[in-house]
C-alpha positions in Angstrom: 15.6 -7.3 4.7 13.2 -6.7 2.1 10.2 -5.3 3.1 7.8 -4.2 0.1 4.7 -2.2 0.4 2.5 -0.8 -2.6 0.1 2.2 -1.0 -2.7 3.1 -3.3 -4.5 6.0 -2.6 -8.2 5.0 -4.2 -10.0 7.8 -2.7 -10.2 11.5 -3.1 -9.6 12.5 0.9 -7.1 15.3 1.5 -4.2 15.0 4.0 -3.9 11.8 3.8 -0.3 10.4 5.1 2.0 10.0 3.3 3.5 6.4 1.2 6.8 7.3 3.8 4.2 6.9 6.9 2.4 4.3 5.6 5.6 2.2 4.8 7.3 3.4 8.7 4.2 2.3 10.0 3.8 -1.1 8.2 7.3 -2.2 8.9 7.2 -1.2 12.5 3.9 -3.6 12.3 6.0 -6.2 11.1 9.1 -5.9 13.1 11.7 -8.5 13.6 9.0 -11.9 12.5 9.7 -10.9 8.6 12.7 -10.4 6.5 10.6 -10.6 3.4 7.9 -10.0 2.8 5.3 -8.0 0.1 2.0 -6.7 0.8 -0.9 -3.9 -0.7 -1.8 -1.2 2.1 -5.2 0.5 -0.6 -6.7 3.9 1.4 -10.0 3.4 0.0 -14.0 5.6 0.3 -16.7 4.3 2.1 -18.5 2.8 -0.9 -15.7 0.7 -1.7 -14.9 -0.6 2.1 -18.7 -1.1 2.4 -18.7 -3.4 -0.5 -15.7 -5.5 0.8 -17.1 -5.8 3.9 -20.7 -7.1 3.1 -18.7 -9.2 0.2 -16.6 -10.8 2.4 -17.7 -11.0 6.1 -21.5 -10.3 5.3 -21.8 -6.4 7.1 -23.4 -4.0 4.9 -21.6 -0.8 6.4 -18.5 0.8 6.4 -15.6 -0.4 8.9 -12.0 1.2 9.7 -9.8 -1.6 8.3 -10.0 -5.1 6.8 -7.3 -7.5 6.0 -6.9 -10.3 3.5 -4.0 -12.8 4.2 -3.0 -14.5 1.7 -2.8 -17.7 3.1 -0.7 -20.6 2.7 -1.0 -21.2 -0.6 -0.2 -18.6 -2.5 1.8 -18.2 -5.7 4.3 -15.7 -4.8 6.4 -16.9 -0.9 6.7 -13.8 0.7 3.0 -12.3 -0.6 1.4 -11.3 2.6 -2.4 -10.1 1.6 -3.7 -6.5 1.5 -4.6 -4.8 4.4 -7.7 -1.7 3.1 -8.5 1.2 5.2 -11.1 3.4 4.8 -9.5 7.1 4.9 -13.3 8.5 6.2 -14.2 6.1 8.5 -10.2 6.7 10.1 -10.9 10.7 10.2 -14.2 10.2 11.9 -13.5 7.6 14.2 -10.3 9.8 15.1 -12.6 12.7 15.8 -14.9 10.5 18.0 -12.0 8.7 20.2 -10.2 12.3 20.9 -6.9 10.7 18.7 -5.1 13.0 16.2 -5.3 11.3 12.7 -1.9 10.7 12.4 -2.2 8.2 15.8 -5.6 6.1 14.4 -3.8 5.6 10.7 -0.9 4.4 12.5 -2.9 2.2 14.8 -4.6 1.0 11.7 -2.3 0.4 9.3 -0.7 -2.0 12.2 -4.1 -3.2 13.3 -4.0 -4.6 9.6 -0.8 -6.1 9.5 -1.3 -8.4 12.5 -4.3 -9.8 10.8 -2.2 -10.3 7.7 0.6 -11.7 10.4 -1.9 -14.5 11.7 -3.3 -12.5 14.6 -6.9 -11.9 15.7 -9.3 -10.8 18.0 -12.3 -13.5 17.5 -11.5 -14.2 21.9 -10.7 -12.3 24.6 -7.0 -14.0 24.9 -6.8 -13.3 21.5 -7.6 -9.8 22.0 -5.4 -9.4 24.3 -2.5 -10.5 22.9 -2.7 -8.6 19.8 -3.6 -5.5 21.3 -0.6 -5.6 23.7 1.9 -6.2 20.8 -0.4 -2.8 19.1 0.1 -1.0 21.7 4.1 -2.0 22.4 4.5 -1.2 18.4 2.9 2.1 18.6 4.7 3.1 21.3 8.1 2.2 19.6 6.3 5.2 17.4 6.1 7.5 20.1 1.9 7.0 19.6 0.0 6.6 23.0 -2.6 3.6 24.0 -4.7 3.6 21.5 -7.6 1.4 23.9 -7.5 3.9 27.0 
């Protein structure tokens, strides 16, 4: 199994986790539906994720997470996309929902690579499905429900 992940840290946050998380966290994400496979997770500021957001789904603000499959058709087989998280918006929202940090990036980082895996949440079956397969990954981390 080869399994590739570049983390760039883009941002100046402290504490952020570490590229061993990140990598744990992305391959348990992934789980048994890739052998290979290569993929970007970028920690990114506000300002950038805000950009990317109104660039590519038309929202002018800040959001947690967004992933970019590559699609089909892309030069390199086992190329999977980028998935870019926004380390404020993670510590924040972590604050907010009563999570430790440590629980939100993980539930982020795999939040992003089901999008890059095909999964959405656009319906409410779709939901559904992809939060139950979140939720059974993140316990296989010892993280709770992230949606209770």
């Amino acid at each position: 199994m080869s399994i590739t992940i570049d983390v760039q840290y883009a941002c100046t946050n402290k504490g952020l986790p570490d590229k061993n998380k990140f990598e744990q966290w992305a391959k348990t994400g992934i789980g048994s539906s890739l052998t290979d496979a290569e993929f970007t997770i970028r920690i990114v500021d506000e300002k950038e994720i805000k950009q990317l957001n109104n660039k590519w789904r038309g929202i002018n603000k800040p959001t947690n997470v967004l992933s970019f499959p590559a699609g089909e058709n892309h030069i390199v087989p086992d190329l999977l996309g980028d998935v870019i998280i926004c380390a404020p918006q993670i510590l924040k929202e972590a604050s907010e929902q009563n999570k430790t940090p440590e629980a939100h990036w993980a539930h982020m980082v795999i939040h992003g690579v089901m999008h890059l895996l095909g999964y959405d949440h656009m319906n409410d079956d779709d939901a559904k499905k992809m939060e139950s397969i979140e939720i059974e990954k993140l316990k296989l981390l010892s993280f709770p429900n992230p949606y209770e």
